[in-house]
VEXVOVO-152165 format. One record per residue (C-alpha): x, y, z. Coordinates in steps of 0.5 Angstrom, whole numbers. Each point is the difference from the previous one (the first is absolute). Layout:
PT / X / Y / Z
PT / X / Y / Z
...
***
This chain:
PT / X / Y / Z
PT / 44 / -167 / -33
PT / -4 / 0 / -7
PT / -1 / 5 / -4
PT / -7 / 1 / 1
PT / 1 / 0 / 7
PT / 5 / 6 / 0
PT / -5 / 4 / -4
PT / -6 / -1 / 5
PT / 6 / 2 / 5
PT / 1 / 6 / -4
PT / -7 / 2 / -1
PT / -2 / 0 / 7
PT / 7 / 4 / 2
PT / -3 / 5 / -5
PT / -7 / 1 / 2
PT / 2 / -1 / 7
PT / 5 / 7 / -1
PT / -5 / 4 / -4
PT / -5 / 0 / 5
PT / 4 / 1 / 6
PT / 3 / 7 / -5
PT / -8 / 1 / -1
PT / -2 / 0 / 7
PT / 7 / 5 / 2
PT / -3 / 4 / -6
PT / -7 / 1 / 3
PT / 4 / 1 / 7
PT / 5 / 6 / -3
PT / -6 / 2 / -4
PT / -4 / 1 / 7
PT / 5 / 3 / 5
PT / 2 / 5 / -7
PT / -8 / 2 / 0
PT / 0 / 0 / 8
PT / 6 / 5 / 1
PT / -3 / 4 / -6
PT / -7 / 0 / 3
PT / 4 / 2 / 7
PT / 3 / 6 / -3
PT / -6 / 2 / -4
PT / -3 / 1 / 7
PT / 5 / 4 / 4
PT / -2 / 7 / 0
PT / 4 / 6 / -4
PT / 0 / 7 / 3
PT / 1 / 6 / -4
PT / 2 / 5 / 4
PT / 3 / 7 / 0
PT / 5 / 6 / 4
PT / 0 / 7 / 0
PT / 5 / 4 / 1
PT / -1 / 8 / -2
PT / 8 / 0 / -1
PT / 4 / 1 / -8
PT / 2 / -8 / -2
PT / 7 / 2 / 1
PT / -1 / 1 / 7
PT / 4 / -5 / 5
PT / -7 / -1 / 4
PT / -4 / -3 / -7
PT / 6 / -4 / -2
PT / -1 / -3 / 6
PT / -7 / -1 / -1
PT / 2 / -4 / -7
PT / 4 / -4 / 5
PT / -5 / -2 / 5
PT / -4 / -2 / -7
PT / 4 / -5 / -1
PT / 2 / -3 / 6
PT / -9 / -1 / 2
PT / -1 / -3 / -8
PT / 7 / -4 / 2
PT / -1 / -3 / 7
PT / -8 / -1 / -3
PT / 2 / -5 / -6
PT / -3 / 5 / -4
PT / -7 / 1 / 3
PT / 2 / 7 / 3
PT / 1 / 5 / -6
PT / 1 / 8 / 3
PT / -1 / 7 / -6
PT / 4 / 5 / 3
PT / -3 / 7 / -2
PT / 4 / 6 / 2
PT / 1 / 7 / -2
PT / -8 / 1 / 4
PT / -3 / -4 / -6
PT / -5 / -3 / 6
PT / -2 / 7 / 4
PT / 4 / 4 / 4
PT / 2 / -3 / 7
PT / -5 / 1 / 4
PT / -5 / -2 / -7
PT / 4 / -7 / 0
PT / 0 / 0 / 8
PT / -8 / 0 / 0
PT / -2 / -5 / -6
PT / 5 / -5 / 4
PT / -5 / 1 / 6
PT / -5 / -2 / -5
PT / 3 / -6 / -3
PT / 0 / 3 / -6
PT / 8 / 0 / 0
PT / 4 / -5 / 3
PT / 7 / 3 / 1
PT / 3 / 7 / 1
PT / 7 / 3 / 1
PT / -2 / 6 / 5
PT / 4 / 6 / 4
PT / -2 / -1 / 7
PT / -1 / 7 / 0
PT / -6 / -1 / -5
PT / -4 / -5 / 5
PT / 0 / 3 / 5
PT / -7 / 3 / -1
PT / -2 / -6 / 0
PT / 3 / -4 / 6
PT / 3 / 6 / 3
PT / 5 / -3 / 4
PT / 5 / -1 / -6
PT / 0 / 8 / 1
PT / 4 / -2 / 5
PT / 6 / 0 / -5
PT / 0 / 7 / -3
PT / 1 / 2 / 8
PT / 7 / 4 / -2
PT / 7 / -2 / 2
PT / -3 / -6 / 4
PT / 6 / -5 / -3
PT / 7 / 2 / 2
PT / 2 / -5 / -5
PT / -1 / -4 / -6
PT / 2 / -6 / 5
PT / -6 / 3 / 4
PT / -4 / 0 / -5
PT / 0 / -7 / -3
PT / 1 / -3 / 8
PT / -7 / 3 / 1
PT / -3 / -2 / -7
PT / 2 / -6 / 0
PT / -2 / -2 / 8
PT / -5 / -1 / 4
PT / -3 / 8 / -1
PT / 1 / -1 / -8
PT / -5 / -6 / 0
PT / -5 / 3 / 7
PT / -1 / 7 / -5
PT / -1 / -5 / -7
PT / -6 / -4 / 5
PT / -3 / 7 / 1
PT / -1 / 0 / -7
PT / -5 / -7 / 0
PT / -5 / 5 / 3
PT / -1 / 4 / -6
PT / 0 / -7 / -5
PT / 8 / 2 / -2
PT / 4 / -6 / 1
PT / 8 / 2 / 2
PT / 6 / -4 / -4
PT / 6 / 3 / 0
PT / 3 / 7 / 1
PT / 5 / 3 / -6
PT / 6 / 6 / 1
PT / -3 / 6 / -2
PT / 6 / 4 / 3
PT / 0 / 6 / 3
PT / -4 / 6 / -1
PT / 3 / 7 / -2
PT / -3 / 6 / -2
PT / 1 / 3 / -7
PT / -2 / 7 / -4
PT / -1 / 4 / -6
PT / 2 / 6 / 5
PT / 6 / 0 / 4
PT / 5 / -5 / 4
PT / -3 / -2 / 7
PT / 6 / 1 / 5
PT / -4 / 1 / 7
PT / -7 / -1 / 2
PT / -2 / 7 / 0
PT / 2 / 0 / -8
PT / -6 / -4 / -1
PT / -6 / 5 / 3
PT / -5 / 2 / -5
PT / 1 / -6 / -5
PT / -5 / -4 / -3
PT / 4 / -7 / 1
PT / -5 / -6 / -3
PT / 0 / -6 / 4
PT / -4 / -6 / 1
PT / -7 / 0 / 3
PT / 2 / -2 / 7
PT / -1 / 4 / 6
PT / 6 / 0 / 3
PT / 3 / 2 / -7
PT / -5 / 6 / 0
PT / 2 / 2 / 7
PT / 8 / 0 / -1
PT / 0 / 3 / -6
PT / -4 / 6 / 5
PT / 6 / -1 / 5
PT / 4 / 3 / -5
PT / -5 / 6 / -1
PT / -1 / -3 / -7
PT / -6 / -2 / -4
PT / -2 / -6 / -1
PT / -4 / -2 / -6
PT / -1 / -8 / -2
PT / 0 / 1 / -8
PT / 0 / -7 / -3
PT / 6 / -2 / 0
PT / -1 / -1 / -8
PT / -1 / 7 / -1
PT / 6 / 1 / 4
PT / 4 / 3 / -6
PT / -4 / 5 / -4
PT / -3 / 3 / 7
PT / 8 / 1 / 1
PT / 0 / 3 / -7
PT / -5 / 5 / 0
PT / 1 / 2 / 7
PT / -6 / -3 / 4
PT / 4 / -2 / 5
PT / 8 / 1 / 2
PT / 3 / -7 / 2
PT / -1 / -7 / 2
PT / 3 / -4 / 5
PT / 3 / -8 / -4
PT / 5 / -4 / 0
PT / 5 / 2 / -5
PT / -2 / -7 / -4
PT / -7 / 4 / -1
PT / 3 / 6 / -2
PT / 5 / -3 / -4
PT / -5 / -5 / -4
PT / -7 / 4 / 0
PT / 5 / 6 / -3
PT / -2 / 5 / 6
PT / 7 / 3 / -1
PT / -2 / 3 / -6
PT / -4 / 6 / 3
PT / 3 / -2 / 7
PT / 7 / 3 / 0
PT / 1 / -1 / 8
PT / 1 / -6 / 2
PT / 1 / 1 / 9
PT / 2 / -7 / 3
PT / -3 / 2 / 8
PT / -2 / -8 / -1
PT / -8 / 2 / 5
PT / -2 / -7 / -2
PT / 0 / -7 / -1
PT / -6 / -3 / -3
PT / 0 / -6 / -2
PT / -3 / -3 / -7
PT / -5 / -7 / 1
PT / -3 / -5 / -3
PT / -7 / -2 / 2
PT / -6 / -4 / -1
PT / -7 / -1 / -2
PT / -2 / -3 / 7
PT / -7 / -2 / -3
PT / 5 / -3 / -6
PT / 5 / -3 / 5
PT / -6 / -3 / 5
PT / -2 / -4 / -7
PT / 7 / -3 / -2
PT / 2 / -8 / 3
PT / 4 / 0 / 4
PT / 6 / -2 / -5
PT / -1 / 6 / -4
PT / 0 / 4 / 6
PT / 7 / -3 / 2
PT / 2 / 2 / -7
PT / -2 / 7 / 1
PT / 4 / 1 / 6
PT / 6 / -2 / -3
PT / 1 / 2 / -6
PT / -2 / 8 / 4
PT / 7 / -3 / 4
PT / 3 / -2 / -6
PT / -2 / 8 / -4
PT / 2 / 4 / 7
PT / 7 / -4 / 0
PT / 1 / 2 / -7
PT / -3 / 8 / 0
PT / 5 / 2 / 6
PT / 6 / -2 / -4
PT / -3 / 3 / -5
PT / -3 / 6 / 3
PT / 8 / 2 / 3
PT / 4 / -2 / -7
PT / -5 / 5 / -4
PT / 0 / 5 / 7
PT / 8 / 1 / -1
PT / -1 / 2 / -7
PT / -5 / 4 / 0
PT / 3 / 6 / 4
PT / 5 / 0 / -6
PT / -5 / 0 / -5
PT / -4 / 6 / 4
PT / 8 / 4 / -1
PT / 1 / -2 / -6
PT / -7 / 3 / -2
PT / 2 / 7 / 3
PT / -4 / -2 / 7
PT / 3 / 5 / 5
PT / 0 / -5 / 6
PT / 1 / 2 / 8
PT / 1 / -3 / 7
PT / -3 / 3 / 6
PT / 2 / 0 / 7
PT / -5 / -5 / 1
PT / -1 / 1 / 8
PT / -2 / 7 / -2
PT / -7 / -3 / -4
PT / -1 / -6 / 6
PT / 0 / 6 / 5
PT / -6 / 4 / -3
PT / -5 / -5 / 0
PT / 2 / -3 / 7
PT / -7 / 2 / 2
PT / -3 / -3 / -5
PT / 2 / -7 / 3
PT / -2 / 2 / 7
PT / -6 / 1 / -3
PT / -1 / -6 / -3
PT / 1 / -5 / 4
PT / -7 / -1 / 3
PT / -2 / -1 / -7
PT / 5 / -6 / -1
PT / -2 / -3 / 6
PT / 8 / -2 / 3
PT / 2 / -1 / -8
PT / 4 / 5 / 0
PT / 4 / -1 / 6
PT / 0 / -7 / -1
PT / 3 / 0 / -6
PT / 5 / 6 / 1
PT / 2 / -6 / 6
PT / 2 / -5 / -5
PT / 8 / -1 / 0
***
């Protein structure tokens, strides 16, 4: 072949080369703007949980974690503001701004939504769970999620339960060693109807005082007592106007996280999925945290000079026996179903 030859092969070879790179440029440069354009068109959510828990407490951990399993399992599309210490309202405020759509998460007590969807005071009926076992069989079934469907009824979304332990009585004034101890004390507990009731099984008063006030209606002797769990007497510092610490253990309340109906009904089915399960994901961290804070936390209540004491717990369970019968008809079977469950 000539040299001339060679050369016209070489320049068409060249050209040839420059325009397949050129139609790949074009063709890299299309799918660049098409996944960009694709992204700029997927829809972001801001959302926010509240929680009137201190940060330090097991259950807003919790709610750090559930932030960041949504925003992982959402490829970022989902990000959750976590405000505890009652920074969004009280319970009941919070509650009601997620009725309206205003809030889109909130960690609540049970005993705190029972005015709104009454069947949750279903759980502030004392002694109805023999055990923690019990308990969670209960939660975790098919009970747990019939209760959280009541609560679509009100505009409230039910994701997962939390522990939040077993409620005891602690005051400013004595210890509580038998029932009749408690007569004519101003013991603050959740607006809940049952509460209110079996805190007058025991002859006491009840009074539902915030539970942010809780400490200095304590310290100025507004009231005598409360009833907690020792991870709230311990990380809300109740134990500094609250010496006695008496574990007759009449409740288990638990804690759950909820939804925005309105906000819920208005997220693709994707993001639906991925709230669910990173709820499951939070709940699976919060009882392994809940029961490594709670075995510390009754050393730390001693160390800091609580007086704690146990109780024959038959003894309180058998005053308010007849505040069960009673009831019964409200809770249409509940009771007995769940009492039922082995």
């Amino acid at each position: 072949m000539s040299i001339k030859k060679t050369l016209i092969v070489l320049l068409v070879v060249a050209l040839t080369a420059s325009i397949v790179l050129v139609g790949c440029g074009k063709s890299g440069n299309s799918n660049n703007e098409s996944t960009q354009k694709q992204e700029s068109s997927t829809p972001k959510y801001t959302f926010r949980v509240s929680s009137n828990q201190p940060p330090e407490h097991p259950t807003v951990k919790t709610l750090y974690v559930f932030a960041e399993e949504l925003n992982k399992r959402t490829n970022g599309q989902v990000e959750v503001k976590v405000y505890p210490a009652a920074q969004l309202g009280e319970e009941t405020e919070v509650v009601e701004q997620a009725q309206q759509g205003i809030l889109e998460f909130v960690r609540v007590s049970a005993g705190n939504v029972s005015s709104f969807a009454p069947k949750m005071d279903i759980f502030s009926v004392p002694y109805l769970f023999r055990d923690a076992d019990h308990y969670w069989k209960v939660l975790n079934g098919e009970i747990g999620q019939e209760i959280f469907k009541d609560l679509e009824n009100k505009q409230l979304k039910g994701l997962v339960y939390y522990d939040g332990g077993a409620r005891s009585f602690y005051n400013r004034v004595k210890p509580i060693q038998k029932p009749e101890d408690l007569k004519g004390m101003k013991i603050r507990v959740m607006p809940s109807e049952v509460m209110l009731k079996t805190i007058e099984a025991f002859k006491a008063q009840p009074t539902t005082t915030s539970f942010s006030e809780v400490y200095s209606a304590l310290q100025t002797g507004v009231i005598d007592g409360a009833e907690n769990a020792p991870i709230n007497l311990l990380t809300m510092k109740h134990y500094e106007v609250a010496p006695y610490f008496s574990l007759d253990e009449h409740m288990r309340i638990p804690d759950m996280l909820i939804m925005s109906l309105k906000k819920w009904n208005e997220m693709p089915p994707e993001i639906q999925k991925a709230i669910m399960d990173a709820a499951k994901a939070s709940q699976e961290f919060q009882l392994k945290a809940w029961a490594e804070y709670e075995k510390k936390t009754m050393d730390e209540l001693k160390a800091k000079g609580e007086k704690i004491n146990t109780v024959d717990q038959a003894a309180f369970a058998e005053v308010v026996k007849p505040l069960i019968e009673e009831l019964k008809p409200k809770f249409d079977g509940l009771i007995e179903k769940i009492q039922s469950v082995q």
